[in-house]
N, C-alpha and C positions, 0 to 999 in steps of 0.2 A: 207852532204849526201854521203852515201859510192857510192864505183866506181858502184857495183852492184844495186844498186837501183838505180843509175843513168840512167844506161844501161837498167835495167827494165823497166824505165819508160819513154825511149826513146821508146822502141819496141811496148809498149800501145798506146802512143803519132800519131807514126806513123800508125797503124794498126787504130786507131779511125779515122787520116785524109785519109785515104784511104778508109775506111769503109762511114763512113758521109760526105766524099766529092763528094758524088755521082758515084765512078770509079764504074763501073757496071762488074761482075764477068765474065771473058774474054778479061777486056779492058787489053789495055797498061797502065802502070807505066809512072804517069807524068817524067820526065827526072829527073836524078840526081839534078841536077843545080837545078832545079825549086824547089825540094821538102828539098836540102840542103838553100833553102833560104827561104823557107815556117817556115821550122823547124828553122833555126837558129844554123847550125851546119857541122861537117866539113866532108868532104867525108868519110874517114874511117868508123867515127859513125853511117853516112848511112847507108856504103854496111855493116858494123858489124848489126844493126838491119834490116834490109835488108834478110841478111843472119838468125836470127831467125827465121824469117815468112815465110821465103823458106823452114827451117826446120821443120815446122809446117803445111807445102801443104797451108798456107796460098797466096804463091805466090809461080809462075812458073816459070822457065826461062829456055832458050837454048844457047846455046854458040853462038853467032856471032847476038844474038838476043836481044829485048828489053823484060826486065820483064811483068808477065800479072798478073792481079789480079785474082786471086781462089775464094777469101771470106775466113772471121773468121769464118764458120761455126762453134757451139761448136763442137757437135760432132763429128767433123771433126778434132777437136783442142784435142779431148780429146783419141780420136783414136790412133789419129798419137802418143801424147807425152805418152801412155800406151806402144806405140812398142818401140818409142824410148828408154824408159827405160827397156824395156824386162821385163813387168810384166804387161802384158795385161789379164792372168787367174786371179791376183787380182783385177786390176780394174773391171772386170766384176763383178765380188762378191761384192764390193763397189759401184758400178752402180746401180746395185738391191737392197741392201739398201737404193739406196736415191731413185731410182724407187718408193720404196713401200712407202716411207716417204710424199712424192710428191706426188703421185698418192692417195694413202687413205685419208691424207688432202686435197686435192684438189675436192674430189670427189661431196662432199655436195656443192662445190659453181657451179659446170657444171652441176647436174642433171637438175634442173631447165630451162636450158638454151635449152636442146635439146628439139626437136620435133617430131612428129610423122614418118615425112619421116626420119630424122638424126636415130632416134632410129631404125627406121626398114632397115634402113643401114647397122646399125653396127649386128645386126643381123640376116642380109643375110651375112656377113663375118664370124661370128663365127659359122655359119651351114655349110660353104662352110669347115671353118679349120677342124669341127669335119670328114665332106664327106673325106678331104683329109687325114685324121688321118686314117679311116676307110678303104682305099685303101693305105696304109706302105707308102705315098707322103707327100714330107716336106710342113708345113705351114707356116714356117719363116715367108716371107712378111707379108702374112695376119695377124700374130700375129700384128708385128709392124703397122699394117694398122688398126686393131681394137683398140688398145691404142690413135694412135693419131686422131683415128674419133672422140673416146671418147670424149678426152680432147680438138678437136679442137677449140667448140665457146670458148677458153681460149685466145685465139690465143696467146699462150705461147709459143715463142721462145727455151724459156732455158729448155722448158720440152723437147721441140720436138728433142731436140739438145744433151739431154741424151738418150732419146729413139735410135737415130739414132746412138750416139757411141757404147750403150751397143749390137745393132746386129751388128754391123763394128766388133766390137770387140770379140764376139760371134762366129761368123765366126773365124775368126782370130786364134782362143784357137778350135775349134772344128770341123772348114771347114765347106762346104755347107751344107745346110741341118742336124743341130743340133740333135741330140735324141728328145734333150726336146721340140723340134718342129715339131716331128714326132708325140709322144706321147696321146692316142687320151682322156688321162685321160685329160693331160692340153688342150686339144683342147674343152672338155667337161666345165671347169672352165671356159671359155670367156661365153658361152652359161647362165650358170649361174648368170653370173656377169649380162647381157642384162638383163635375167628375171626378176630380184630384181630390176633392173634400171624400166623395164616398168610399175613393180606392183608400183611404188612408193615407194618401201620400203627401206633409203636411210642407215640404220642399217643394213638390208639384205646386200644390196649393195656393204657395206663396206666390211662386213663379207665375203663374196666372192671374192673380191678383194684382200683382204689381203691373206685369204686362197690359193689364188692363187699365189702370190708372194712367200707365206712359201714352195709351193710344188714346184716352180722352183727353188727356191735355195737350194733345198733336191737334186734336178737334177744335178746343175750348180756347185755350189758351191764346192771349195775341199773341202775333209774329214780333211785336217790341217787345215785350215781356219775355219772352223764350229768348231772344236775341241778349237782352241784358243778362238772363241767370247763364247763358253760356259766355257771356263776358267776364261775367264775375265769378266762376269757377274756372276760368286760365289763369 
């Protein structure tokens, strides 16, 4: 095994016994010692993976202090390593492809699941984003608040955890209060989406949904990056 996938697979190792060993997001970091003899490995190799997960906001620390656990959030994880690499305007373009991949498959197995109060939930937030559309006020949250009501009987982790980087990230590329979360056309698109969800119509449904991910990344999306993927599908 190379040194790197070594070391890879040390910072997985450790991040799953932190993760599954119950340290609750706040606590301290069992001691050096304890988790050099958990793991089976020598100081260095610790604070070296130690040091990943600190780069990753997966863990905290302060000088003269004991480390504390943050959480693997994905989101969190996918945040941070878009800044680290100074290409967080493409990860968001990438984001939203797997957004709409995720979200238009998955759609047919959560209609089912919801109810009359979930359903009339999610559509007192999509009248609330159009209201705020309608008066030039950002609807960021709400946006991400109608997504993961949608999808919540899923109780999907790894969806909530893209949802959650792509506005980390969003922010991030365009500051508070996005255009495309002002816009009261896409504020209009959630509204749609609800309708086809209530009529039962789960083709409607889609259709909206997608339609709605093509007009945000008409918004989002660079004009280089739109240009290459229509390149690279001739």
């Amino acid at each position: 095994m190379s040194d790197k996938l070594s070391h890879d697979g040390l910072v997985v190792r450790l991040a799953a016994r932190l993760r599954e060993g119950g340290t609750k997001a706040g606590a301290l970091l069992p001691s050096e010692s304890a988790l050099m003899a958990e793991l089976g490995i020598g100081r260095q190799q610790l604070r070296e993976a130690l040091g990943v997960l600190e780069a990753f906001g997966a863990i905290s620390s302060r000088q003269g202090a004991r480390r504390r656990w943050v959480g693997t959030d994905l989101g969190s994880l996918v945040a941070t390593s878009a800044e680290l690499t100074g290409a967080p305007r493409t990860t968001v373009a990438e984001l939203l492809v797997v957004r709409q991949a995720l979200e238009t498959s998955l759609l047919a197995k959560v209609m089912p699941l919801h109810t009359p109060a979930s359903r009339a939930e999610i559509r007192e937030i999509a009248h609330e984003m159009e209201d705020r559309a309608a008066q030039g006020r950002s609807f960021a949250e709400l946006d991400q608040q109608f997504h993961l009501s949608l999808f919540a009987p899923l109780r999907n982790s790894t969806l909530e955890g893209i949802l959650g980087a792509f506005w980390t990230l969003l922010e991030v590329v365009e500051g508070p209060g996005p255009d495309v979360a002002i816009d009261p056309e896409v504020a209009a698109m959630h509204t749609a989406i609800i309708d086809a969800i209530e009529a039962g119509d789960f083709n409607h449904a889609r259709y909206e949904l997608d339609t709605h991910f093509y007009g945000v990344r008409r918004r989002v999306v660079p004009s280089r990056l739109r240009n290459k993927n229509r390149q690279a599908s001739n």
